[in-house]
C-alpha positions in Angstrom: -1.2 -5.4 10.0 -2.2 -2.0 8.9 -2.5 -0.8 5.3 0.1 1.2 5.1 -0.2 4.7 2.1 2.6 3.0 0.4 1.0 -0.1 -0.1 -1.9 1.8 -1.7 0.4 4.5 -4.2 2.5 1.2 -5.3 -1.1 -0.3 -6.2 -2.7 2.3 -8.0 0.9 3.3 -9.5 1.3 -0.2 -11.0 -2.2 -0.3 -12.3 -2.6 3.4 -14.1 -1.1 5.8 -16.0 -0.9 8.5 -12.9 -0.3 12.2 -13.5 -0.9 13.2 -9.9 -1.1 11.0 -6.7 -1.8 11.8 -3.2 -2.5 9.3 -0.7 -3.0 11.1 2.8 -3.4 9.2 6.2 -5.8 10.9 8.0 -6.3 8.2 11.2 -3.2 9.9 12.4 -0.5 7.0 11.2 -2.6 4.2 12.4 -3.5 3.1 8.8 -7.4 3.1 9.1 -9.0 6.1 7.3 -7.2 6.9 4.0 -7.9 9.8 1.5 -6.6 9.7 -2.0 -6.8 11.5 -5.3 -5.8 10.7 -8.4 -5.0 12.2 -11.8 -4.8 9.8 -14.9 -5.7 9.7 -18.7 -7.8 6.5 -17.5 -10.3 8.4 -16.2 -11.4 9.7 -19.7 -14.4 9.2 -21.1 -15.5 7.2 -17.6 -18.2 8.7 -15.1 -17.2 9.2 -12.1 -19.0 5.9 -10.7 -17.2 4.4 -13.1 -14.0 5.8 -12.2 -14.6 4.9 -8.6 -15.6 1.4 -8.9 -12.6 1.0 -10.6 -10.2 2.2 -8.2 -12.3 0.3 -5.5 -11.3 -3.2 -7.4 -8.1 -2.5 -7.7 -7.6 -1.9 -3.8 -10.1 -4.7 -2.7 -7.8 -6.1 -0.7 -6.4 -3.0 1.1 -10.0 -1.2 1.2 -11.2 -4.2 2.8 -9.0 -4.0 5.9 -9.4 -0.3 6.8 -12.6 2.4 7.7 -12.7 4.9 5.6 -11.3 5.1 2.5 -12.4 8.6 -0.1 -11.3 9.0 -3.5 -11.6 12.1 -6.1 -10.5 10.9 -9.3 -9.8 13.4 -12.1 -8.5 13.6 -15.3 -5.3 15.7 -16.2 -7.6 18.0 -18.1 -10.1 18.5 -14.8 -7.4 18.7 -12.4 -5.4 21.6 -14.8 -8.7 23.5 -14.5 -9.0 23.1 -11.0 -5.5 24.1 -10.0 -5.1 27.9 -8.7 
């Protein structure tokens, strides 16, 4: 059964304050090669390895069952500064 991008924004959701999630498909709907980024206040203070090993335990189980999964995480003060 494929992961589906749902199954990964109601995982992260439930786990973190979020202040900006997007959780693209990019395996053209089959589920396999996911791209997300993710604003939260949980991210301060943490490196970004840091950041990334915690989102990677949180989706264990889904990250285990697909490609390709990339992350940027960001706090709401880096992702302010980053917007246009």
């Amino acid at each position: 059964m494929p992961v589906l991008a749902s199954d990964i924004e109601n995982v992260i959701r439930t786990n973190l304050p979020v202040t900006h999630l997007e959780v693209v498909d990019e395996s053209s709907g089959c589920g396999e090669n996911y791209r997300v980024l993710i604003v939260s206040e949980a991210f301060e203070g943490k490196s970004t390895l840091a950041r990334h090993r915690l989102i990677n335990e949180l989706l264990k189980a889904e990250i285990s069952q697909i490609h390709a999964f990339t992350q940027k995480t960001l706090t709401p003060k880096q992702w302010a500064a980053e917007k246009p």
